[in-house]
C-alpha positions as CSV (number, residue, x, y, z in Angstrom):
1,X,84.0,131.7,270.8
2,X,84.0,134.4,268.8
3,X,87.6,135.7,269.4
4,X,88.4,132.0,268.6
5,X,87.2,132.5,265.0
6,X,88.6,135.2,264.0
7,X,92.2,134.5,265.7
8,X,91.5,131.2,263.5
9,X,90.8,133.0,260.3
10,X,93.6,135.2,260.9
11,X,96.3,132.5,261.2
12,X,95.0,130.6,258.4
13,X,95.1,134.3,256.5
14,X,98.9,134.5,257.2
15,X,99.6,130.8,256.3
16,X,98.1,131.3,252.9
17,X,99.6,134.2,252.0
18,X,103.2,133.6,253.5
19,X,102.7,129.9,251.3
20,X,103.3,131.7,247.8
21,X,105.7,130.4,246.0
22,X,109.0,133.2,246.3
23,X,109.1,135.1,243.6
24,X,113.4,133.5,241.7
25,X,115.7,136.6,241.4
26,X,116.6,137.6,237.9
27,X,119.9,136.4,237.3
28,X,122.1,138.8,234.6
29,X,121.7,135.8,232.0
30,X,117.9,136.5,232.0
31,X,118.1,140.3,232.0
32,X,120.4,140.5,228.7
33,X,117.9,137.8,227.0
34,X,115.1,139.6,228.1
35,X,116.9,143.0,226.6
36,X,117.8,140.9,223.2
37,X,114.2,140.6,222.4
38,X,113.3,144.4,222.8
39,X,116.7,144.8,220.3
40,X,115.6,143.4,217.3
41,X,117.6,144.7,215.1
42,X,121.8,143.0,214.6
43,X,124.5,144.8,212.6
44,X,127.4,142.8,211.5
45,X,130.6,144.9,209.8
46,X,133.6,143.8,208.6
47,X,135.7,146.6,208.8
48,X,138.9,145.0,206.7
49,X,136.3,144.0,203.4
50,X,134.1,146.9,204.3
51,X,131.1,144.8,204.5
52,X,128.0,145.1,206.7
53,X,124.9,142.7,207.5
54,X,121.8,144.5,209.0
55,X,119.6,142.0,210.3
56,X,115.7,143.3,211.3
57,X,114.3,140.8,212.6
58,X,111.7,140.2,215.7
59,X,113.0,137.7,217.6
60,X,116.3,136.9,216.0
61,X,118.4,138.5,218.5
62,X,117.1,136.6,221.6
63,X,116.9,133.2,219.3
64,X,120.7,133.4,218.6
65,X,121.5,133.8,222.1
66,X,119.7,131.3,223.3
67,X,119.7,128.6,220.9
68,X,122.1,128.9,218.3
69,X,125.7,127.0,218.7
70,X,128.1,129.0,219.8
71,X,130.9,130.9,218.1
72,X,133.4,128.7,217.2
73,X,131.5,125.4,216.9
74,X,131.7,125.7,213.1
75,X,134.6,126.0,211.1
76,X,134.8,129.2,209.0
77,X,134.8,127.4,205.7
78,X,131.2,125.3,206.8
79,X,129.9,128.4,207.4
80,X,131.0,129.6,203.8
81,X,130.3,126.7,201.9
82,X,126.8,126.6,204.1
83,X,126.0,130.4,203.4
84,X,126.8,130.2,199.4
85,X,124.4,127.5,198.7
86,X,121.5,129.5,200.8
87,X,122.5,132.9,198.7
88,X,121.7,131.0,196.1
89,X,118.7,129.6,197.1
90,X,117.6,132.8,198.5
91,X,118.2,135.0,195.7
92,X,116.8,132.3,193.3
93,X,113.2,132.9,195.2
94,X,113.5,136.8,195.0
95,X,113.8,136.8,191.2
96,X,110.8,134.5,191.1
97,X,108.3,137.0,193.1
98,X,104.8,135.2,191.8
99,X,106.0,131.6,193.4
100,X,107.5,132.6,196.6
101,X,106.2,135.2,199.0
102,X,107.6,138.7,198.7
103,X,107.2,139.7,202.0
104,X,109.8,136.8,203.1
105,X,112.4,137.5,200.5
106,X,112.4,140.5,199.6
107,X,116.0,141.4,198.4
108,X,119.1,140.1,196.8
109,X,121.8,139.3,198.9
110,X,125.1,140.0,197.5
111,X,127.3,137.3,198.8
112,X,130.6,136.6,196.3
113,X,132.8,133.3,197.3
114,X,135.9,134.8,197.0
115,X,135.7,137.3,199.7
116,X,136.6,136.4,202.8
117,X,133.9,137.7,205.0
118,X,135.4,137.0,208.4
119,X,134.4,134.3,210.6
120,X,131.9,136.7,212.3
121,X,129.6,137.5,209.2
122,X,129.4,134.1,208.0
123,X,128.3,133.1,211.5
124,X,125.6,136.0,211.6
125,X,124.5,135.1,208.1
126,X,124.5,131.1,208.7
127,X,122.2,131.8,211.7
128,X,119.9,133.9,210.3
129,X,119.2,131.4,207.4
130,X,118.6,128.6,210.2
131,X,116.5,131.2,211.8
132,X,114.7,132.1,209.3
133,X,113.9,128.9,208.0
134,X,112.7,127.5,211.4
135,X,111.0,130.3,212.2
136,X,108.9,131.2,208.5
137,X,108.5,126.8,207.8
138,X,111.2,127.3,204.5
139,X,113.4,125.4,203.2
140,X,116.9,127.1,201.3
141,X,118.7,124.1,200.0
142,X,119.0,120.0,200.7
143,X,119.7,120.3,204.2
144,X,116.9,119.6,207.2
145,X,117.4,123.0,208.9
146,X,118.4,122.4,212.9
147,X,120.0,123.8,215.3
């Protein structure tokens, strides 16, 4: 009776432990997210205009690969037109340090409309703005900000 037990306990032991659920393999897609969020930090040059975005920001990198639209889905000159009016915004509230928070906007962008950035700074710049303002509860101009 006694060996009938314990060879009872003993399967019952394996059936619990072999009914885990499997641990999923890590696919490459979750391994470059994963290293995104230790990299916080996102440096945009244009090499032609010799200008340079430096974005510090936790969380930004792994936000922008994993939820922002893809390159390509807005034109160049939405982006532009997009990015000028947050400047704006943006700069407004770092002149105006006693009604909006300095920690949040802390210094001027220089961003000029007649320079053509590249498509690949005004995407970085566009993004961050959505970023930020879904991330910190702002808003930079008339538009809802969404993804």
């Amino acid at each position: 009776m006694l060996m009938k037990k314990i060879f009872f306990i003993l399967i019952v032991s394996v059936f619990i432990l072999n009914c885990k659920t499997p641990k999923t393999a890590s696919t490459k897609t979750d391994e470059h997210l994963e290293s995104l969020k230790a990299n916080d930090t996102v440096k945009i040059t244009n090499e032609k205009v010799e200008y340079e975005i430096i974005i510090i920001e936790p969380g930004f990198n792994f936000w922008l690969a994993s939820r922002a639209r893809p390159k390509g889905f807005y034109s160049q000159q939405f982006l532009e037109n997009r990015n000028w009016l947050y400047v704006m915004e943006w700069n407004q509230r770092v002149l105006q340090p006693q009604r909006y928070r300095t920690d949040l906007y802390e210094l001027q962008i220089d961003y000029q409309q007649d320079i053509d950035y590249g498509y690949e700074v005004n995407y970085m710049l566009y993004n961050y703005f959505i970023y930020f303002q879904l991330t910190y509860n702002q808003r930079l101009g008339p538009f809802v900000p969404r993804i």
